[in-house]
One Martini backbone bead per residue (centre of mass of N, CA, C, O) as a GRO file, in nm:
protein
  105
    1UNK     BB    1  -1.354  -0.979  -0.211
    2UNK     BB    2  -1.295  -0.682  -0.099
    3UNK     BB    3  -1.109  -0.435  -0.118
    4UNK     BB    4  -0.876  -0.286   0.126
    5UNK     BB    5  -0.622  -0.234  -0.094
    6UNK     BB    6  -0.549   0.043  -0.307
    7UNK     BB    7  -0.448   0.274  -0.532
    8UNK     BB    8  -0.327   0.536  -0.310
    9UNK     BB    9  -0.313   0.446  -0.098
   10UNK     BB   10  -0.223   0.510   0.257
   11UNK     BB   11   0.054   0.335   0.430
   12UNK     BB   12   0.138   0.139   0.676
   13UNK     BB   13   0.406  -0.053   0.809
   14UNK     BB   14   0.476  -0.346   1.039
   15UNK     BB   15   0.671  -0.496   0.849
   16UNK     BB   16   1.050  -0.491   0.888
   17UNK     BB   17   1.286  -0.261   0.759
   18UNK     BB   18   1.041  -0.008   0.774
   19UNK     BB   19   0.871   0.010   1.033
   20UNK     BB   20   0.639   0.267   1.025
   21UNK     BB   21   0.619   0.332   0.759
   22UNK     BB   22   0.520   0.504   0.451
   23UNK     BB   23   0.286   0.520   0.188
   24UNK     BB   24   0.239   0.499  -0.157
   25UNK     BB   25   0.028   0.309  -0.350
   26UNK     BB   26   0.107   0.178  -0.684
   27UNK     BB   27   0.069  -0.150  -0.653
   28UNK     BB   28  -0.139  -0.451  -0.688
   29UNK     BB   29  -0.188  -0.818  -0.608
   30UNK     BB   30  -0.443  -1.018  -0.577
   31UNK     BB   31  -0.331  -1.290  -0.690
   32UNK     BB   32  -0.035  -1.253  -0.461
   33UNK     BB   33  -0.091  -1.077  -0.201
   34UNK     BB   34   0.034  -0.772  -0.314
   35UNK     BB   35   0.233  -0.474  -0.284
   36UNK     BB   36   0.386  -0.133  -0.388
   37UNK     BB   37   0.571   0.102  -0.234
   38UNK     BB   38   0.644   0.458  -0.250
   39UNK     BB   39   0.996   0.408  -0.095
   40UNK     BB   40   0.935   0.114   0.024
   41UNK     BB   41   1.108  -0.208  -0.017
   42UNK     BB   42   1.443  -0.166  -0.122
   43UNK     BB   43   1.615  -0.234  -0.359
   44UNK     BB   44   1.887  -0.388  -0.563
   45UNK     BB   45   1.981  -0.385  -0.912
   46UNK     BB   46   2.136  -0.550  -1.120
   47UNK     BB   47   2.204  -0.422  -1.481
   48UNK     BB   48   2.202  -0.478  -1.802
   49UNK     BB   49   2.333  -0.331  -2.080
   50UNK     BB   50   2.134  -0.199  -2.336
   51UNK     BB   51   2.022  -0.006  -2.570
   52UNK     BB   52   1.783   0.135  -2.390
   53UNK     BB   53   1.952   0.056  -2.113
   54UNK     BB   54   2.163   0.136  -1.845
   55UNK     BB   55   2.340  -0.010  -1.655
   56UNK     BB   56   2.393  -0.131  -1.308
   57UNK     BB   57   2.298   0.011  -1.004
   58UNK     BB   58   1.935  -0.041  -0.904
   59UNK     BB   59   1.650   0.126  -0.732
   60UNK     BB   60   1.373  -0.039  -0.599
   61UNK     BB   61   1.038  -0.190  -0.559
   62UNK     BB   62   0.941  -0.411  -0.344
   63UNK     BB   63   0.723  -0.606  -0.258
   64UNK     BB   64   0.438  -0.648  -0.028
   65UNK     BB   65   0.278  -0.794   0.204
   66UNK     BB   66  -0.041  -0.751   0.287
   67UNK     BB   67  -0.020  -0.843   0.613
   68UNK     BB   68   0.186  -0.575   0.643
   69UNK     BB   69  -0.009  -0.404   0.584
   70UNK     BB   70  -0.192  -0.062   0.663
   71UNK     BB   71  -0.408   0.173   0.670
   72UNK     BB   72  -0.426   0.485   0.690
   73UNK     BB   73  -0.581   0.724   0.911
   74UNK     BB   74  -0.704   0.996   0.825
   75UNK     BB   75  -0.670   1.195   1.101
   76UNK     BB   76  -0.348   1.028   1.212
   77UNK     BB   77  -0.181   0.832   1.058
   78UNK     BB   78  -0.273   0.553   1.185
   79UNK     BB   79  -0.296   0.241   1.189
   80UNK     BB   80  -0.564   0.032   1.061
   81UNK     BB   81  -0.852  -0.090   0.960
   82UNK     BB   82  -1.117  -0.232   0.770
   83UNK     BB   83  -1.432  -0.144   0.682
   84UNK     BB   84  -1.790  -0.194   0.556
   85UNK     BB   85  -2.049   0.072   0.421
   86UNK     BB   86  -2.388   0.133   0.355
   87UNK     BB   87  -2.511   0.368   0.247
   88UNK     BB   88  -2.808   0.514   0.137
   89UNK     BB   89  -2.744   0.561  -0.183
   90UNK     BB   90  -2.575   0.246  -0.144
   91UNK     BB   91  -2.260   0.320  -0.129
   92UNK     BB   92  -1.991   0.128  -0.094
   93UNK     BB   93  -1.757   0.186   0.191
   94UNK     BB   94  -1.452   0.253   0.342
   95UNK     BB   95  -1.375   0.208   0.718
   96UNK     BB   96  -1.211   0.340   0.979
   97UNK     BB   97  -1.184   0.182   1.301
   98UNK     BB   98  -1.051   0.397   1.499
   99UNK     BB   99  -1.250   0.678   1.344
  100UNK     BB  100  -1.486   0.629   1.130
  101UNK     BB  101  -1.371   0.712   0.893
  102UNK     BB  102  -1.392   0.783   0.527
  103UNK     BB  103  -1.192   0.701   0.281
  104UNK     BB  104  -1.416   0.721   0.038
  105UNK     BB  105  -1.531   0.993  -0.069
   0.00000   0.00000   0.00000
């Protein structure tokens, strides 16, 4: 099946502690139908000290399942699907069903 959600992408959260929040994905994983999203499903991870990294608490951004996330909108940024249409010229692109607006250049 072909991705909905690539890396680069615009997202909005449906579900969870930042829902309703932003951010650009980061990286996807679709052999475990996960993405990493940009500044949003931050965690803590204490971290042991090592010759080339120092210790402490730091923060992270955590993985999120696909079906928590949404592709924004090209025009208005809220939450779309996505469908694929076979333009003229050959080219499969992803479609925002909101608003009919083409995602991929």
């Amino acid at each position: 099946m072909a991705a909905k959600i690539k890396k680069g992408d615009k997202v909005v959260l449906l579900a969870g502690r930042d829902k309703g929040r932003s951010g650009e994905v980061v990286r996807v994983m679709p052999t475990e139908g996960r993405a990493v999203v940009r500044g949003l499903n931050m965690v803590r991870k204490h971290q042991k000290q090592t010759q080339t990294q120092e210790g402490g608490i730091i923060s992270k951004e955590a993985s999120i399942h696909l079906s928590n996330i949404a592709i924004a909108d090209p025009k208005d940024g809220k939450a779309t699907r996505v469908a694929f249409k076979i333009l003229d010229d050959g080219r499969k692109v992803r479609v925002a069903k909101r608003s009919g607006e083409t995602i991929d250049g």
